[in-house]
C-alpha positions, 0 to 999 in steps of 0.5 A: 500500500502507498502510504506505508512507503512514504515517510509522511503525508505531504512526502506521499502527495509530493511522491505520489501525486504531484502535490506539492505545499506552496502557502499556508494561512492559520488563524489562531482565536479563543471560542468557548467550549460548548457542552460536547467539546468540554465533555471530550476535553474533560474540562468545564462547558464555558472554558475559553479554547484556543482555536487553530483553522488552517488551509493549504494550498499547493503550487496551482493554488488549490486548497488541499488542506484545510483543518479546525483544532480546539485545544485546552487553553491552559494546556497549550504551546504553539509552534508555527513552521510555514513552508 
């Protein structure tokens, strides 16, 4: 299978499908936790969360990527790498 011979996901993009990463954006901003994200965080409902979206595009600038993370605010770090 494909994805076991390459090392990541965007090396199998590259490798496999001609994909490759040219621009990411992110937008980083706090949002309460509603009951289900507090109940699958294990925190309080109404506790601010730290909330990442981000989109990537390849080099014909179409969107290949894009993701929503919530994290714990009083557990987190962020390091931001772009391409």
């Amino acid at each position: 299978m494909l994805i076991y011979r390459a090392t990541s996901l965007y090396s199998l993009l590259q490798n496999y499908y001609g994909i490759q990463p040219r621009r990411a954006h992110i937008q980083i901003e706090t949002e309460v936790a509603s009951k289900e994200e507090a109940k699958l965080l294990k925190i309080s409902p109404s506790v601010p969360l730290l909330v990442t979206k981000s989109q990537v595009r390849d080099q014909h600038d179409y969107l290949f990527e894009y993701t929503i993370s919530r994290f714990r605010g009083e557990r987190f770090s962020l390091e931001v790498s772009c391409l």
